[in-house]
N, CA and C atoms as an extended XYZ file, in Angstrom:
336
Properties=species:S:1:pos:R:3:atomname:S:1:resname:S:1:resid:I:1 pbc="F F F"
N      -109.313     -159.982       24.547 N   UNK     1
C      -108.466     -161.046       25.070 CA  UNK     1
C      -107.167     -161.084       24.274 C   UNK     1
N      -106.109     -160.870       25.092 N   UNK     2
C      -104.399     -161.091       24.114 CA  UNK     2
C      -104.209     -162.582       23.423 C   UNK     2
N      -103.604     -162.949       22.720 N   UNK     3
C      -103.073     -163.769       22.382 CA  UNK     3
C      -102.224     -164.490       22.959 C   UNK     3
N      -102.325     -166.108       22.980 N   UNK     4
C      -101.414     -167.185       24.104 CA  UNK     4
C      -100.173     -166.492       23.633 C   UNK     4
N       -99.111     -166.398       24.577 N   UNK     5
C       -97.763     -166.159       24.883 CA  UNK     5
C       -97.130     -167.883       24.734 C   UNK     5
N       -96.637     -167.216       24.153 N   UNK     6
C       -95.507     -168.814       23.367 CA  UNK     6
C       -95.195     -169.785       24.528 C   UNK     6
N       -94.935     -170.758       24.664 N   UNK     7
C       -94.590     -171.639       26.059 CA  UNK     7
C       -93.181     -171.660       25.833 C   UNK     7
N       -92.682     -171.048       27.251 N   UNK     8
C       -91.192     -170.869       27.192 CA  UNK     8
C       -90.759     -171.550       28.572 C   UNK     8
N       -89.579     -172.820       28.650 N   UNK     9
C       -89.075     -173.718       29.261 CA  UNK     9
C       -88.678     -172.650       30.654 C   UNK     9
N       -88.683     -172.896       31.622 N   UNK    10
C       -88.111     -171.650       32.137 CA  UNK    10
C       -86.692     -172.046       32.552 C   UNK    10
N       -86.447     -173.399       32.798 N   UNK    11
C       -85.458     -174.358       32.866 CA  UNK    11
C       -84.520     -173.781       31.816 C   UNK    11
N       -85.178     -173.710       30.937 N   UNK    12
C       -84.286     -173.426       29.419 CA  UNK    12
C       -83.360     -171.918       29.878 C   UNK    12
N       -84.503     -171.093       30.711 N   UNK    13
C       -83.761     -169.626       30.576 CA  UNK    13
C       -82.874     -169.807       31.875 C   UNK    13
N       -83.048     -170.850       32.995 N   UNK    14
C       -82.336     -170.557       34.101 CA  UNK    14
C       -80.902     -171.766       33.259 C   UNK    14
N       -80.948     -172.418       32.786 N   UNK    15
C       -79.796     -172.756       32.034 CA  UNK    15
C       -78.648     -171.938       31.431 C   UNK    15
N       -79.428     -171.604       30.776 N   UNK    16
C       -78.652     -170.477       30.107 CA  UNK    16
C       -78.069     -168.971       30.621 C   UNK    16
N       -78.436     -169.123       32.030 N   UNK    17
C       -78.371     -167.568       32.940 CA  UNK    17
C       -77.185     -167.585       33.170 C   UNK    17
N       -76.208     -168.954       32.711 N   UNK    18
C       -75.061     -169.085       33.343 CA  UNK    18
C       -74.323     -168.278       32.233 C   UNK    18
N       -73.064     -167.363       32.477 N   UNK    19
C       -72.302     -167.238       31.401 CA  UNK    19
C       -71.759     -168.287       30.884 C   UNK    19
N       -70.957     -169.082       31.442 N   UNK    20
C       -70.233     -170.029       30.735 CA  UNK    20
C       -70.988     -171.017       29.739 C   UNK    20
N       -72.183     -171.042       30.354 N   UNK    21
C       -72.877     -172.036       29.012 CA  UNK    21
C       -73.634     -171.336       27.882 C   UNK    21
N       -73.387     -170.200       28.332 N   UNK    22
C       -73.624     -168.964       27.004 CA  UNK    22
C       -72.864     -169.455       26.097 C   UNK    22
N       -71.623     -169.252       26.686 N   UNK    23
C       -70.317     -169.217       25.772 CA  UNK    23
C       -70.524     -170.509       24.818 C   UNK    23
N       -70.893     -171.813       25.955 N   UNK    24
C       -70.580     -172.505       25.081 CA  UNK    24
C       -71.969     -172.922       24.323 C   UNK    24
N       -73.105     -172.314       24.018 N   UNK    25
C       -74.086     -172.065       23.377 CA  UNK    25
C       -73.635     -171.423       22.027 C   UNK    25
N       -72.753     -170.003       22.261 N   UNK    26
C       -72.459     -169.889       21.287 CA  UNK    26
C       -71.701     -169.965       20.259 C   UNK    26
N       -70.454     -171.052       20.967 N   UNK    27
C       -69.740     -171.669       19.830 CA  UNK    27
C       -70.481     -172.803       19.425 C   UNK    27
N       -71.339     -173.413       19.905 N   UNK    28
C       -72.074     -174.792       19.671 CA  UNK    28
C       -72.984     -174.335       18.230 C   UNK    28
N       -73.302     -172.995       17.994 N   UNK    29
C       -73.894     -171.938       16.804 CA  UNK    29
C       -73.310     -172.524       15.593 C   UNK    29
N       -72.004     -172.544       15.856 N   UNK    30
C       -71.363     -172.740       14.519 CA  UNK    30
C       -70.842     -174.282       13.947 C   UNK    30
N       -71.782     -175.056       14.716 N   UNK    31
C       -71.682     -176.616       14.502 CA  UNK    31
C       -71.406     -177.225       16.077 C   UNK    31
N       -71.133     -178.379       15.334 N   UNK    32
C       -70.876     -179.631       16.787 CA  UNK    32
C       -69.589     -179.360       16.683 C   UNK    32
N       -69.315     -180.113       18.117 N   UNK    33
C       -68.037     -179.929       18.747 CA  UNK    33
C       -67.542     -181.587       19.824 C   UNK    33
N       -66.368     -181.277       19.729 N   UNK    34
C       -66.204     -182.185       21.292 CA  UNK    34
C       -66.588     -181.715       22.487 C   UNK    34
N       -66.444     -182.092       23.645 N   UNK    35
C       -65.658     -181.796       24.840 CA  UNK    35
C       -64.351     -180.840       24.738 C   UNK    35
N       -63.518     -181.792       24.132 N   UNK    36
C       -62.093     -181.365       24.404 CA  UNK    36
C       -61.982     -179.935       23.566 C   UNK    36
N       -62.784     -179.821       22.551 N   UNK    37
C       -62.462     -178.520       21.715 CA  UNK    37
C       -63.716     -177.450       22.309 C   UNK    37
N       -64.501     -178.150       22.812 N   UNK    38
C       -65.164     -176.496       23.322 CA  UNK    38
C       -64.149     -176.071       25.079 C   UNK    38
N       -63.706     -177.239       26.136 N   UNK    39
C       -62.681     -176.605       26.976 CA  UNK    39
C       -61.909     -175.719       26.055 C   UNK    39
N       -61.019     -176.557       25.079 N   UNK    40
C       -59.760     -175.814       24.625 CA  UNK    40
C       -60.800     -174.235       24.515 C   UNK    40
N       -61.416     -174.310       23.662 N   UNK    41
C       -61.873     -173.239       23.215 CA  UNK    41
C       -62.357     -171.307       23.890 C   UNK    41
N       -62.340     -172.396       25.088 N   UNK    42
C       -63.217     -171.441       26.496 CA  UNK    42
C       -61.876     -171.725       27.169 C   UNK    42
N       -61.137     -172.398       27.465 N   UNK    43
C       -60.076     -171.607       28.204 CA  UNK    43
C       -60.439     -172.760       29.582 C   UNK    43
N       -60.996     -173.594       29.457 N   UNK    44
C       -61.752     -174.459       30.843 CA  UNK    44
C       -61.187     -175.701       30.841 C   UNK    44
N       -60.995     -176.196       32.298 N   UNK    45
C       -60.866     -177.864       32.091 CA  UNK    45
C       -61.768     -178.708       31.782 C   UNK    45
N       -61.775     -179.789       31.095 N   UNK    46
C       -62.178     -180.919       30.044 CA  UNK    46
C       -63.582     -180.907       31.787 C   UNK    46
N       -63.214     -181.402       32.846 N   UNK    47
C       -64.249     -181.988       33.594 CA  UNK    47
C       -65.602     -180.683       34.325 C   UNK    47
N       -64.947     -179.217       34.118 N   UNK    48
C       -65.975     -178.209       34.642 CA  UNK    48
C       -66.631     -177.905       32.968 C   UNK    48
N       -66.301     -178.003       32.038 N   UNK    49
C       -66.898     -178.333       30.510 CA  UNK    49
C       -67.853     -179.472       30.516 C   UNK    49
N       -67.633     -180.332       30.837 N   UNK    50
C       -68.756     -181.682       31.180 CA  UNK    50
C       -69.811     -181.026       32.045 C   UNK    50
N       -69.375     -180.743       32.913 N   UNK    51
C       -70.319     -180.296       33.709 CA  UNK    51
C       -71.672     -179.211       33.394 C   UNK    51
N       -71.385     -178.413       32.618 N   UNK    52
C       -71.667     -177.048       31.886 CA  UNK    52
C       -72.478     -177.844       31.011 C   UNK    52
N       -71.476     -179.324       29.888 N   UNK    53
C       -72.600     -179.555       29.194 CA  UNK    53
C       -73.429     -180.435       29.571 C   UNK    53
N       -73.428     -181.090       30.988 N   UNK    54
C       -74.459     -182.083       31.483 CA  UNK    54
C       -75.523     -181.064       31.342 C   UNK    54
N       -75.791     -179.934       31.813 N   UNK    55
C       -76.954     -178.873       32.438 CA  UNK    55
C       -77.600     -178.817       31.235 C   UNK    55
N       -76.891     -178.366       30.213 N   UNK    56
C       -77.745     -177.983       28.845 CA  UNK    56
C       -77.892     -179.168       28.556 C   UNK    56
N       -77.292     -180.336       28.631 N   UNK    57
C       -77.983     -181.524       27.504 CA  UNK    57
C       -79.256     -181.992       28.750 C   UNK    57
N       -79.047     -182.010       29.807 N   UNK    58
C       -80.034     -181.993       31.199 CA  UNK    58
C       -81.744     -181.169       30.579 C   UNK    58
N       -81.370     -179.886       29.982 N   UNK    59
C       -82.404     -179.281       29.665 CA  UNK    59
C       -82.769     -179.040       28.322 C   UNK    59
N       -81.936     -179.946       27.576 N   UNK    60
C       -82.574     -180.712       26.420 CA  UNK    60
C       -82.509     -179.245       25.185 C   UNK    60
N       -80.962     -178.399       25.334 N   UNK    61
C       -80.553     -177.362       24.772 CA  UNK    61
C       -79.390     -178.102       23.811 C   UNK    61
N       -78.764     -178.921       24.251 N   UNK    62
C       -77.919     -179.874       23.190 CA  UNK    62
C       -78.202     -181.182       23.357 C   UNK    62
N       -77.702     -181.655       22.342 N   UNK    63
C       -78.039     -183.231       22.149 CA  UNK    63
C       -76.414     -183.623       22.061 C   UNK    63
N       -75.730     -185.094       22.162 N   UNK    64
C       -74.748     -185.883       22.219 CA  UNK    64
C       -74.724     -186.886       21.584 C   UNK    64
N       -73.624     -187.238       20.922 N   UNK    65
C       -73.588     -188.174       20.539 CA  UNK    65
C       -72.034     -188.801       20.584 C   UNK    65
N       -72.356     -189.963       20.837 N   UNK    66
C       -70.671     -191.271       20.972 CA  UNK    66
C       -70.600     -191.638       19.756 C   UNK    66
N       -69.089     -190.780       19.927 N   UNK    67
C       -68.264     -191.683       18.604 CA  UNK    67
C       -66.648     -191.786       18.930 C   UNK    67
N       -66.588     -193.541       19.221 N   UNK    68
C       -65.967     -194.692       19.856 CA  UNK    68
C       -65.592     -193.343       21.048 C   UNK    68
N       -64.429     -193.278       21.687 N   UNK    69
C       -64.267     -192.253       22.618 CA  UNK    69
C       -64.626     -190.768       22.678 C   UNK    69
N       -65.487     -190.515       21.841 N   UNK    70
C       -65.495     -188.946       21.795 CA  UNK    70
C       -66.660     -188.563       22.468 C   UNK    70
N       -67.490     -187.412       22.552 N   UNK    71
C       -68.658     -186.863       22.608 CA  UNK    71
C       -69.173     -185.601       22.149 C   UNK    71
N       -69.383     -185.685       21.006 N   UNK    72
C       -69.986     -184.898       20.093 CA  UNK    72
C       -70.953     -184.051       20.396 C   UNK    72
N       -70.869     -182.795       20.392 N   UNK    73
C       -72.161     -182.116       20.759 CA  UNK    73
C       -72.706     -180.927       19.833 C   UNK    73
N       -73.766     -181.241       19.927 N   UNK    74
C       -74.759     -179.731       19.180 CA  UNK    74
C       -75.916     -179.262       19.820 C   UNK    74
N       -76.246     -178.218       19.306 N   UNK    75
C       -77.137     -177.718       19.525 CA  UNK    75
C       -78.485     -178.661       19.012 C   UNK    75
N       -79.504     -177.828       19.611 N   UNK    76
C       -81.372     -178.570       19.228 CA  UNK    76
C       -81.586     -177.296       19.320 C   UNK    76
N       -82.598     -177.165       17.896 N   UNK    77
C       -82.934     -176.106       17.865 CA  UNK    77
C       -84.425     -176.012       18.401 C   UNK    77
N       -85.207     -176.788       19.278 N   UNK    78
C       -86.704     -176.704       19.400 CA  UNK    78
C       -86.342     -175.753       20.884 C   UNK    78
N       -85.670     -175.143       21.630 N   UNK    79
C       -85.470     -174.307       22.356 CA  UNK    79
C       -85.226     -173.210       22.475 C   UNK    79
N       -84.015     -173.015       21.030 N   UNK    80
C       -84.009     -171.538       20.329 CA  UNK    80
C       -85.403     -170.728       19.678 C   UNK    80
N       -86.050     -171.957       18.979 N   UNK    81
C       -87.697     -171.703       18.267 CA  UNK    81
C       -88.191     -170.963       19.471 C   UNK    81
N       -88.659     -171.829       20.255 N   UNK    82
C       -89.512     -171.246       21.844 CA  UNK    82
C       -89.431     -170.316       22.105 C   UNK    82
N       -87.733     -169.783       22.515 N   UNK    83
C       -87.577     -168.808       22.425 CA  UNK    83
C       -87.931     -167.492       22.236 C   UNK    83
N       -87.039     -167.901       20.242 N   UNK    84
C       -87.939     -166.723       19.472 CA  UNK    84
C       -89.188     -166.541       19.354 C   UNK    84
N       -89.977     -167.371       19.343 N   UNK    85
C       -91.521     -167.457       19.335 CA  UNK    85
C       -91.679     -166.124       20.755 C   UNK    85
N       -91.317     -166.376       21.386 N   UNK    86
C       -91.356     -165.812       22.972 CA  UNK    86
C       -91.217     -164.092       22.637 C   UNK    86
N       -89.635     -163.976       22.491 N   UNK    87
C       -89.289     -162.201       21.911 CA  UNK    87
C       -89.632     -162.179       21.160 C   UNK    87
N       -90.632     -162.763       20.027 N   UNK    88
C       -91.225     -162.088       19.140 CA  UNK    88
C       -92.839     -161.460       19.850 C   UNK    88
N       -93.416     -162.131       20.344 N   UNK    89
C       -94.204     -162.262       21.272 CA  UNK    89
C       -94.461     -160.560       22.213 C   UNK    89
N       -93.360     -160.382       22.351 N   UNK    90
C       -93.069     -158.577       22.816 CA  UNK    90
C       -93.118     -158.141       21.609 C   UNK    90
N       -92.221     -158.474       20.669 N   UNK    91
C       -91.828     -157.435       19.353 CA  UNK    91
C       -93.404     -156.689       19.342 C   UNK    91
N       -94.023     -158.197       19.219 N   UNK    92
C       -95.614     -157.639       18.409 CA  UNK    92
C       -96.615     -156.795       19.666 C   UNK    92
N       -96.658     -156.681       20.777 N   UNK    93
C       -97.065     -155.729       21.701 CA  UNK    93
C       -96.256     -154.462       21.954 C   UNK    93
N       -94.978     -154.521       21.959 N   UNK    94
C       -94.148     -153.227       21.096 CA  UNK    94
C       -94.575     -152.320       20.156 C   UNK    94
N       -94.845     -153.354       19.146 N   UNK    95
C       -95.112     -152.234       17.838 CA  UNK    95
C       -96.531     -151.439       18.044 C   UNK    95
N       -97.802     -152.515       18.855 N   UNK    96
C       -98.669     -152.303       19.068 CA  UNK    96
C       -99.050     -151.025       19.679 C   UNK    96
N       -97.649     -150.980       20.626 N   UNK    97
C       -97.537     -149.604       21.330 CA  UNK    97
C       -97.368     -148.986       20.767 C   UNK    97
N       -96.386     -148.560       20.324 N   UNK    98
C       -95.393     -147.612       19.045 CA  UNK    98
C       -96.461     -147.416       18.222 C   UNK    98
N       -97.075     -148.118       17.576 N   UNK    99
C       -98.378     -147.794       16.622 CA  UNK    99
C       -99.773     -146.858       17.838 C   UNK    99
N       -99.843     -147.370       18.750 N   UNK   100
C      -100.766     -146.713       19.664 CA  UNK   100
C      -100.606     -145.260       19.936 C   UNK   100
N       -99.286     -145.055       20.335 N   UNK   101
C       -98.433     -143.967       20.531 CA  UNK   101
C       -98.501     -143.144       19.078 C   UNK   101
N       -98.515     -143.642       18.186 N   UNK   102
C       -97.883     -142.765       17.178 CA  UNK   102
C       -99.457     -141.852       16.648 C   UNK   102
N      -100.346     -142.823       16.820 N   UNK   103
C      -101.906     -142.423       16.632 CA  UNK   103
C      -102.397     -141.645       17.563 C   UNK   103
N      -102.007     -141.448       18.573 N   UNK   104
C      -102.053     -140.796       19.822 CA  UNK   104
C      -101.205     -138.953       19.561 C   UNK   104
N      -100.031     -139.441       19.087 N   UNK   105
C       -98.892     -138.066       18.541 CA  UNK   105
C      -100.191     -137.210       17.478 C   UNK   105
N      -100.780     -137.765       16.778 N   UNK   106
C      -100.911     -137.535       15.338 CA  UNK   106
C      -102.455     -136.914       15.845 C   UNK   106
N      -103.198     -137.475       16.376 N   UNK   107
C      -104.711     -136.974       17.192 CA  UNK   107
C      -103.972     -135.245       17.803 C   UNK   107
N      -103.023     -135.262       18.542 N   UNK   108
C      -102.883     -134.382       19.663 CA  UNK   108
C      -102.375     -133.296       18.328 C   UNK   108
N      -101.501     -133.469       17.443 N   UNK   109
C      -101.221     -132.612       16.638 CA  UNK   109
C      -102.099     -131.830       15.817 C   UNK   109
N      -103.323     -132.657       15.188 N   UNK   110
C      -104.402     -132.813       14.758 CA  UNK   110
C      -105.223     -131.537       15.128 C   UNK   110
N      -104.987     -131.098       16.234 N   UNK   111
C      -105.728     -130.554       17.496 CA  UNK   111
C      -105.073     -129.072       17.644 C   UNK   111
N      -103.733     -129.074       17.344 N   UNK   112
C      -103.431     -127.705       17.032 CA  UNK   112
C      -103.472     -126.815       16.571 C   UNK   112
């Protein structure tokens, strides 16, 4: 019997399928931000930027916060975890192979 496969949001991955909220995933990497500085940043208007970050804060990929007019945003990292939990999840049936394979090379050589 394999081992449970990590629980991965799928919401989380159809979120993120978008480029633009890639983008702004991955400036959100390097701290919080506004609104106004992740548009500036991406090249976008202030209201298709809202929009982008309704979806991810929608699927619970950033969090917000008010301060007096602003809206502050960052990342949550319990989605990135999942994630990785997830591609690691291959890594380790990968190697499994690669190790299967390599015992497999080494039998057949064995044999020569």
């Amino acid at each position: 019997m394999s081992e449970k496969i990590p629980d991965v949001n799928l919401t989380t991955l159809n979120a993120l399928s978008e480029p633009t909220r890639i983008n702004i995933v991955e400036l959100l990497r390097d701290g919080p931000l506004t609104v106004g500085e992740i548009a500036d940043e991406l090249g976008l208007r202030q209201p298709q930027t809202s929009k982008h970050l309704k979806v991810l804060n929608d699927n619970r990929i950033v969090e917000v916060e008010s301060e007096a007019n602003r809206r502050i945003y960052r990342l949550r990292p319990e989605p990135f975890v999942a994630l990785g939990d997830w591609v690691q999840s291959f890594r380790r049936v990968m190697k499994d192979r690669f190790d299967n394979l390599d015992h497999h090379l080494k039998e057949i050589q064995s044999k020569e």
